[in-house]
N, C-alpha and C positions, 0 to 999 in steps of 0.2 A: 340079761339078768332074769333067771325064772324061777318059777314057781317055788323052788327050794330054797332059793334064800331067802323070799320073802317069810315063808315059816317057819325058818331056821329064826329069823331074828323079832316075829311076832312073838316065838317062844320064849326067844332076851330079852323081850322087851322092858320090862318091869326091872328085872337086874341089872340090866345094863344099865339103866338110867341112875340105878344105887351107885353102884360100880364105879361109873365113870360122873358121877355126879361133879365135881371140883376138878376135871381132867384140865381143861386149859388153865388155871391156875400153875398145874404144875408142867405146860411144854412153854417155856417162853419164846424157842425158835417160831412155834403154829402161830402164838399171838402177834407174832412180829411181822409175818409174813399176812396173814390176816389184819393187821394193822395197816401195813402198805396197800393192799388192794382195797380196804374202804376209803382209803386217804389220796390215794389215785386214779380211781375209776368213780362211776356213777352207777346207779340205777336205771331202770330194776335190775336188782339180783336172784337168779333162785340158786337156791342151796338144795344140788339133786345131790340122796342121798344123807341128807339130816340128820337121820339118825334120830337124836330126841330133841333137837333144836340146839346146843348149844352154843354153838358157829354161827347159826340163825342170829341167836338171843346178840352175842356179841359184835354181830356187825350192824344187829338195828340199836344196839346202844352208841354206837358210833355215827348215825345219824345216815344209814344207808336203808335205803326203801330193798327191803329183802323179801321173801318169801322161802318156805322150804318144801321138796319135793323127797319123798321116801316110797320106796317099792311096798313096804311095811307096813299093814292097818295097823299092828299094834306099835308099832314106832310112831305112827301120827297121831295116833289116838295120845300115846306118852307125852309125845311133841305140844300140844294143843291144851295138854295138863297142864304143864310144867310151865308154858309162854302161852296164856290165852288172849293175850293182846297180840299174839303173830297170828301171820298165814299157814299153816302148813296144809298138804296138798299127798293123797297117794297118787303117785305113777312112778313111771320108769324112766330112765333116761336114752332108755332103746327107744320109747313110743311116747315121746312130749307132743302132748296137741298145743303147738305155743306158734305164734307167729313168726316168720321171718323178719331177722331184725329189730325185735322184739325185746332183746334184753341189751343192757347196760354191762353186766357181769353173769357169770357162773361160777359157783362154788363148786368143786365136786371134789370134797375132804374125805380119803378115806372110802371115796368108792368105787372109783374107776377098777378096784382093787379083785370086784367079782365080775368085772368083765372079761368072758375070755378075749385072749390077747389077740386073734383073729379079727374080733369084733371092732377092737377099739378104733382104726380107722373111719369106720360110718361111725360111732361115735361121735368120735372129734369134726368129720363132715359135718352132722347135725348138731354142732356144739357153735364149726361156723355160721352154718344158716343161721343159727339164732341170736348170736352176735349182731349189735348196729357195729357199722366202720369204727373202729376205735375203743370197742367193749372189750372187755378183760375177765382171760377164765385164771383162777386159780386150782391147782390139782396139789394133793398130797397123797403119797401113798410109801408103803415097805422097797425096802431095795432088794432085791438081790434078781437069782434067775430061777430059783426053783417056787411052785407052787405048796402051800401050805393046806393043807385038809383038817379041819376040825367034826369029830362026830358030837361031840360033848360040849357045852359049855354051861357054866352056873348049875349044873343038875341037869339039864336039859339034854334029850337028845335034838341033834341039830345035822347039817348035812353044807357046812359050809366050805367052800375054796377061796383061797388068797392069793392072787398070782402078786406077782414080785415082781419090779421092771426095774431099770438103770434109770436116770436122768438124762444121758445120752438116747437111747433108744425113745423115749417118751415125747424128747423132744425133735429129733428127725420125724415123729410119725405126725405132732403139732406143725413143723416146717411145713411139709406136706399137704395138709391139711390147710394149709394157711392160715394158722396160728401162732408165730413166730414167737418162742420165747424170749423175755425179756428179763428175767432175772431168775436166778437157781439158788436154793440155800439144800445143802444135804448135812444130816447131824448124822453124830455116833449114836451106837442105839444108847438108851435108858435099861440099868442094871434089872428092869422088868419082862424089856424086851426083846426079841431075837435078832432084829434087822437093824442094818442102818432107816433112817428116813428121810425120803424127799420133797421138799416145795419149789413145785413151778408155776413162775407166774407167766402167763402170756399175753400176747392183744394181738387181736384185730387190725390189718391198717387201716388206713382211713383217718 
């Protein structure tokens, strides 16, 4: 994840948070699946890829010890407005300085999405070292197979890519990884949207 998106979305930041301010309100499948992994997993959680805390805010309302990680000073900066009673945190989810075995959950809503698809392998490696036995990541992301380029967004010029993945494929690269999917939910898109979208929930054994 480099340098470009993070400027891309310093540049939304302040929009995006207008924008999408009441966003979970309106996906009831995210809340649901969201609901399942704080009602079945533990702590700690980080939420790489934040964004402006949203997903943060609703699973420490749920009584899960969360934190959130964002590539984005000004998405942390937003994040840390909006929820000053949370953690948020810049980095990457390429280069966590976090201990092995160290988390209970990972979040990663919506961002696996600017990882090229080469990458996501050491991803998800790094996604199990940070897993204890039995930690549980969730992912959400666009379906399809073609990537999406934005130069534009809210007035802003911007320089962002959206790659697209299956549920199938996602989850062979988690197998792999030794991540094993445990439950799948895919919706039709929203009359807003272009794609279908995905929620996978996984765990750790142990």
């Amino acid at each position: 994840m480099g340098n470009r998106t993070a400027a891309s979305y310093d540049a939304l930041a302040a929009d995006y948070a207008e924008h999408f301010a009441g966003e979970l309100a309106a996906k009831p499948h995210w809340r649901a699946m969201l609901g399942v992994f704080a009602e079945t997993g533990s702590g700690p959680v980080a939420d790489l890829g934040c964004g402006t805390g949203h997903a943060t805010r609703f699973l420490h309302e749920r009584g899960v010890d969360v934190f959130g990680v964002d590539v984005s000073a000004g998405m942390v900066e937003t994040a840390r407005r909006l929820h000053p009673e949370l953690r948020f945190e810049q980095g990457s989810m390429t280069a966590l300085e976090l201990a092995e075995e160290s988390l209970g959950g990972i979040l990663a809503g919506y961002s696996i999405i600017h990882i090229e698809p080469g990458d996501l392998p050491e991803v998800f490696a790094e996604f199990h070292r940070l897993l204890r036995p039995g930690g549980q990541l969730l992912l959400a992301f666009q379906v399809g197979a073609q990537p999406l380029h934005l130069a534009e967004g809210f007035g802003h010029s911007i320089d962002l890519t959206f790659h697209r993945h299956t549920p199938q494929e996602i989850a062979a690269l988690l197998a792999e990884s030794g991540i094993p999917v445990t439950a799948a939910l895919e919706r039709a898109p929203d009359p807003e949207e272009r794609t279908p979208h995905a929620h996978l929930l996984a765990r750790k054994p142990g």
